[in-house]
N, C-alpha and C positions, 0 to 999 in steps of 0.2 A: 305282424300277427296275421293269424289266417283268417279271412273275411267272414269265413261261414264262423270260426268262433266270436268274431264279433257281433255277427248278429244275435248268436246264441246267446251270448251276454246280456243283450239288445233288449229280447225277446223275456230274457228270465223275471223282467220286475213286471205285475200284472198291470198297474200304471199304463206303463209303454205299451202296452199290449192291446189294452182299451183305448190308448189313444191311436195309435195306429189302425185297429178295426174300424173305428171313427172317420179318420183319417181316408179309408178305401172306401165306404160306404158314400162318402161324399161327393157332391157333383162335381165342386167347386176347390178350390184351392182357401184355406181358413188360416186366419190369423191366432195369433196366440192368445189374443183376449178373446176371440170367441169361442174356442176352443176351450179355453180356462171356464169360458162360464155354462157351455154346453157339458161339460164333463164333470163340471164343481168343484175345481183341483184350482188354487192358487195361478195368475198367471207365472208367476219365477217359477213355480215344480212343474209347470208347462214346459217352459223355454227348456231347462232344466235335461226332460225326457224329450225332447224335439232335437235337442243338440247331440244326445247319445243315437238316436233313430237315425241321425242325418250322416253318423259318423260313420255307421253302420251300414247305410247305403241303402235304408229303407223307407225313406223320405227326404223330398228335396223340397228348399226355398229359393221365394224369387221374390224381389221388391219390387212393391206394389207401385205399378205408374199411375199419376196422378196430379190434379196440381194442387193438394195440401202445403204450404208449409212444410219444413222442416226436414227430417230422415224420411224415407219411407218406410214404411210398416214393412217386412217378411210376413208373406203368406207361404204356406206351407201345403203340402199333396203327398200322398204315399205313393210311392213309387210301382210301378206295376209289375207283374212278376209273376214266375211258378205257386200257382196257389199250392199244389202238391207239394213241393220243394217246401215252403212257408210254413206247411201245417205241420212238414216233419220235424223243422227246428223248433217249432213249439212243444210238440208234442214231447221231442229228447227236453225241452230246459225246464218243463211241469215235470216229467220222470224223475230229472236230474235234480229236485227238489223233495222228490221223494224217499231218496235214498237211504236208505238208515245211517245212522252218525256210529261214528266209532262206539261208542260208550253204548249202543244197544237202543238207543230211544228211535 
């Protein structure tokens, strides 16, 4: 499938979209529970819209070095990119939600 529809897909749920904003605004690279609790959103409907973003090629993770115990945590960053380009695909997947439905509504 073609990458700019994937993002567009990406891009359609407003979720993703706040998390992503979040996401660029940031200095730092955020983990999914910080993320879940700066946003207010469940960590699983985090990981959830981080795994369609990352698919999408608009945010990358990287395990966290450390010496915890256990797995490492994934911390996460949005990717950098054409703000012009970014604002167009938002701009088409709000349009594309506007669209009137068959039935006239």
């Amino acid at each position: 499938m073609d990458g700019k529809i994937i993002q567009h897909r990406a891009l359609s749920d407003p979720s993703r979209v706040r998390l992503l904003e979040h996401l660029r605004a940031s200095e730092r690279s955020r983990s999914t529970d910080e993320l879940a609790a700066q946003l207010g959103l469940h960590p699983n409907t985090v990981r959830a819209h981080l795994l369609v973003l990352e698919e999408a090629e608009l945010v990358v993770s990287v395990s966290e070095r450390g010496g915890r115990p256990g797995r490492p945590r994934k911390l996460f960053a949005a990717v950098p990119g054409e703000a012009a380009e970014e604002h167009a695909l938002l701009a088409a997947a709000l349009a594309s939600s506007l669209e009137p439905l068959p039935d006239g509504a």
